[in-house]
N, C-alpha and C positions, 0 to 999 in steps of 0.2 A: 809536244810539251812546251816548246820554246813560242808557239803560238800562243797556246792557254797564258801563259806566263806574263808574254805583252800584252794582253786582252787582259786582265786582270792586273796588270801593275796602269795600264792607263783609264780604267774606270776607277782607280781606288784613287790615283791621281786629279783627275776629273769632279772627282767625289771634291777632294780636298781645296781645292780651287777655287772652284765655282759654290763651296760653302762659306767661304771667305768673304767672296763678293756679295752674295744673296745678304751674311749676315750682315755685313756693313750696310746694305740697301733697306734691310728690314729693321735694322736699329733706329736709322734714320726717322722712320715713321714713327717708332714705336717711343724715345724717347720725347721725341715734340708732343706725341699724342697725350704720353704723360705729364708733362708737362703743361700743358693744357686743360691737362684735368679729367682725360679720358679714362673708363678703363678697360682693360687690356685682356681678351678673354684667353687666346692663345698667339705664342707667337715659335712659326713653322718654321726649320729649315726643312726641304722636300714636300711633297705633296703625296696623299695616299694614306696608307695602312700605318702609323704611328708605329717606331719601332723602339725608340729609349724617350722617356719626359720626365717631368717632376712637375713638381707645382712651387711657384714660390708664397712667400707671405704674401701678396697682394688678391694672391689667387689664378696669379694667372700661369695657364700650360704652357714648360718650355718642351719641344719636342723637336724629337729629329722623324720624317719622317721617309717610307722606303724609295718613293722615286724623288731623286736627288734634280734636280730639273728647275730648279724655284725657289722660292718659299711666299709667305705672307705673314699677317699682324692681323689677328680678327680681332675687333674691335667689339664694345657692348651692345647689341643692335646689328649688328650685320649680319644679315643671313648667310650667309657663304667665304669663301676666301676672297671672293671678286671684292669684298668691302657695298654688296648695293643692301639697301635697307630691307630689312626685317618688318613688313609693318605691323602686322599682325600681333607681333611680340609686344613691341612699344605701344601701341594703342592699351594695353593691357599692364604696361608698368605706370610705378608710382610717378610723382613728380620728380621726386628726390632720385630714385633711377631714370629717369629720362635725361637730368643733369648732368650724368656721365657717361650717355651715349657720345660716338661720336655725330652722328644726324643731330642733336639737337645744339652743336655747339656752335657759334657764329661764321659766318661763310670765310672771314680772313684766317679763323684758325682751323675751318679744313684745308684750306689750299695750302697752308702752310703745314699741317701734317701731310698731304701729297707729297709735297717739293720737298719734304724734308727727304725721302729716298733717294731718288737721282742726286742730290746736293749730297747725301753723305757719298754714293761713290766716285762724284769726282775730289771730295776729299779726300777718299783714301789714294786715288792716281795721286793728289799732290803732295801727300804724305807721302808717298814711296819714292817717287821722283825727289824730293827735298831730303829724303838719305840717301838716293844715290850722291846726289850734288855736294852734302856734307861729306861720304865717306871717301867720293874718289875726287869729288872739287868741279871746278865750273868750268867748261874749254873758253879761254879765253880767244878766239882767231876773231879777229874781224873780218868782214865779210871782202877781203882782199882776195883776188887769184893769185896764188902762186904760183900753179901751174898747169898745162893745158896740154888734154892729151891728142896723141897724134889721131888726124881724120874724123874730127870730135864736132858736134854742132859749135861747139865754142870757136873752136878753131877755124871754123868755115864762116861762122860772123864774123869773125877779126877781133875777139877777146884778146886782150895780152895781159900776160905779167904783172901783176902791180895794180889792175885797174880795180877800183872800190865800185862794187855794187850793192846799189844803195836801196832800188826798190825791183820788183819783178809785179810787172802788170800794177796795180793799186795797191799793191802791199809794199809796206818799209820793211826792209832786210835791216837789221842793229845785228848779226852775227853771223857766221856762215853756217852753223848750224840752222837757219832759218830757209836755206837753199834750197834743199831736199825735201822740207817740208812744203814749200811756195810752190816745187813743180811737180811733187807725186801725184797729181790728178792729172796731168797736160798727156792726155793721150794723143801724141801724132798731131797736137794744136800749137800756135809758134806762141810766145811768150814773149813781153818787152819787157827787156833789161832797161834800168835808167843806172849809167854807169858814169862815176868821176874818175876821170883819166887825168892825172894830174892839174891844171889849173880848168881842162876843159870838161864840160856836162854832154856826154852822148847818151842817145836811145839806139838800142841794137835789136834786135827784133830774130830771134833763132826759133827753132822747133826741137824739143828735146827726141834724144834716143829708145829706145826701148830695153834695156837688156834682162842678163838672165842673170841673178845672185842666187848666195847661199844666204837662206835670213836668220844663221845662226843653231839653228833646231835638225839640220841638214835638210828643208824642205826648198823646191828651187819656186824662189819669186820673182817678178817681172816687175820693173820699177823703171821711170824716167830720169835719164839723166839730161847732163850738157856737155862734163867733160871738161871739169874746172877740180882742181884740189888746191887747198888751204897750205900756204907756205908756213906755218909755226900753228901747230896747235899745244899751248900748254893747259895744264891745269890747275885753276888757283883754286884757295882756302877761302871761301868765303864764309861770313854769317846766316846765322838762320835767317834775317829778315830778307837777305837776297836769293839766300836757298827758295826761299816760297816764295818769294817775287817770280822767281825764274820757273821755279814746276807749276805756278799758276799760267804763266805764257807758254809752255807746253802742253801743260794740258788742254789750252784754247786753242792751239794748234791742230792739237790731235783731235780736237772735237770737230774743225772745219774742217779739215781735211776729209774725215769720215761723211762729212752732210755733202761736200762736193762728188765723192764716191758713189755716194746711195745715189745722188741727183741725177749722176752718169748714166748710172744701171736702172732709171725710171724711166731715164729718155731714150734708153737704147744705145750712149753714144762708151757703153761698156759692157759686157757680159757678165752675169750673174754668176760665173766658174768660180769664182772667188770664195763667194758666202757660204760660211761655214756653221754648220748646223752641231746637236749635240757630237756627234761621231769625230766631226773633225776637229773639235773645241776638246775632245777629251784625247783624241791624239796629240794637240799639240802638250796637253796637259801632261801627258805621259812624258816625250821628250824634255821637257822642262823640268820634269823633275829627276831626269836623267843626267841632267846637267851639275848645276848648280843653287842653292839658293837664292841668290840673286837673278838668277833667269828665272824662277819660278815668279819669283816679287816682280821682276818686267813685266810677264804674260797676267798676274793678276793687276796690273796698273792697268796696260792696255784693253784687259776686258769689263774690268771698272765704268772704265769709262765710257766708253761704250754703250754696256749695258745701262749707266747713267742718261748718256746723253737719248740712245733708241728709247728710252721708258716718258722722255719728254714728249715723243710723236701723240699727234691729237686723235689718239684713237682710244676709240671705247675700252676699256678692258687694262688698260695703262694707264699710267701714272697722268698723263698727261691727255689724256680723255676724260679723266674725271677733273684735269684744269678746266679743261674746256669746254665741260658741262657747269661750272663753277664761275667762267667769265660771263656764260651765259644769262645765266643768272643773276648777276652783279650788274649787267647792261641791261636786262628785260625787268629785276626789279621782284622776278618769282623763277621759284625750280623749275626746268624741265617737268615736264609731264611724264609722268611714270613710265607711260607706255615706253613716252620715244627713249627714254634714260634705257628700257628692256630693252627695245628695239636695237640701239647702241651697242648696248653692252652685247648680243646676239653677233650683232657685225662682227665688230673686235673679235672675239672666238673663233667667228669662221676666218678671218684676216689672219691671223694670230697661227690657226690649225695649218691653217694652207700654206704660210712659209715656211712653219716648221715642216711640215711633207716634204715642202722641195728642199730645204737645206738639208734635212736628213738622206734624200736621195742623189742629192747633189756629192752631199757624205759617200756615199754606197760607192754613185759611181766614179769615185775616185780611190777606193778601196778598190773595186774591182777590177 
């Protein structure tokens, strides 16, 4: 019973999550398209068998549909939810309907109804990041060591006390919260600190630790440290325009971070154990909402964005393969040719299918 129970308190969890995300993603589209001048024939949360909709005034279906995995924004003239063109139809409508397709509208206002997706959900991470920062305030540490623990890569470089560290490799460190972020890719690779020691400029050059935490949710994660902690962290009041100053350099954080990650696990020099497919994205979903509401609002930030930034990659079938047929374009002067647009879009789905396979079995086999 107490099985059924979790199993069903983390798909309805899962459900609720990742409807959040999809809908902000699919707003994104849908209001530029309007905008624009499109219109709008349905717009999906899930994919499949339609289970609750309406129609509004303009005509268009809102619907929830049964498998929760998605959604889309079909547009007047698309054949499918993928958004590729309908020809057959269009060859067949008026002028006056062709005007409010989206195929026939100028090439800077499809890319920009593209981009509008991905761009709403790293709005919504900096939306949610700039209430945390308004409701518990902004740590203010500078990126001083206070203290250094025993047997610690820090400590075997000859960090001490007091020393301001100013950049790690090519990046400027402005906080110490920029620390953890600079070295959560360094698997087992040494790192150069550029550090002001009172009047002097040193380069120290360490290799971070490996260890094993709890990441809040009781799931045990494996993260790089040094072995440095912040002597005073308080929390100030700040204004909105530094609240989003600040969750905009986090969210850019959190979006390199993630590109260094994938890059790792391209070239081999990290394992794929990590990537988490529907199963484990609806697990953590269930814990988080076992929590708190503000855990929930963290785990929909970071999948935000994420799913923002992944829907950028130049592949057929995403957001950011129909830029990419779009640049094409705008350089050669004429559209892709049908075929290879098919062709494309064909890749992407099998690309698309086959990671879902292994992160769902990557899923399993971590359930089992």
């Amino acid at each position: 019973m107490d099985v059924a129970l979790h199993f069903f308190h983390s798909l309805w969890s899962f459900f609720i999550v990742l409807s959040v995300i999809v809908f902000s993603h699919e707003f994104g589209h849908y209001i530029i398209a309007k905008w624009c001048g499109v219109k709008i024939v349905a717009f999906s949360i899930g994919f499949g068998k339609e289970l609750v909709g309406w129609n509004d005034k303009s005509g268009t279906r809102w619907k929830i549909a049964a498998l929760p995995l998605g959604g889309y924004v079909k547009m007047f003239g698309d054949a499918s939810a993928a958004s590729n063109t309908d020809e057959d139809a269009i060859e067949q409508m008026s002028e006056e309907e062709k005007k409010v397709t989206f195929h026939h509208k100028p090439l800077y206002k499809k890319a920009a109804i593209v981009a509008a997706g991905p761009i709403a959900n790293f709005i919504l991470t900096i939306l949610i990041f700039t209430y945390f920062i308004m409701t518990v305030g902004l740590p203010s540490a500078e990126p001083i060591v206070g203290q250094i623990m025993p047997g610690s890569p820090a400590q075997t470089a000859g960090l001490r006390p007091g020393d301001r560290i100013t950049k790690i490799n090519e990046d400027v460190v402005t906080s110490f919260n920029d620390i953890p972020y600079l070295i959560s890719t360094n698997l087992g690779t040494p790192v150069t600190l550029l550090v002001q020691r009172e009047t002097k400029e040193l380069t120290i050059t360490l290799t971070p630790k490996e260890v094993e935490d709890d990441d809040g949710l009781g799931n045990k994660i494996k993260h790089p440290v040094i072995g440095i902690k912040s002597s005073d962290i308080k929390y100030n009041e700040v204004g909105l325009v530094r609240a989003l100053g600040e969750s905009v350099h986090r969210t850019y954080m959190l979006c390199t971070s993630t590109l260094k990650v994938i890059g790792q696990m391209v070239t081999g020099k990290r394992g794929a154990a990590d990537m988490k497919g529907p199963i484990g994205i609806a697990q953590l979903s269930g814990q988080a909402t076992g929590k708190d509401f503000n855990t929930v609002l963290w785990l929909i930030a970071m999948l935000s964005a994420n799913l923002g930034l992944v829907n950028l990659f130049p592949i057929p079938v995403l957001d950011g393969g129909h830029l990419a047929y779009y640049a094409a374009e705008a350089v050669s002067g004429r559209p892709l040719a049908q075929k290879v647009q098919e062709y494309g879009f064909k890749l992407g789905f099998v690309i698309l299918f086959t990671l879902m396979t292994f992160t769902i079995l990557n899923d399993l086999g971590k359930l089992f």
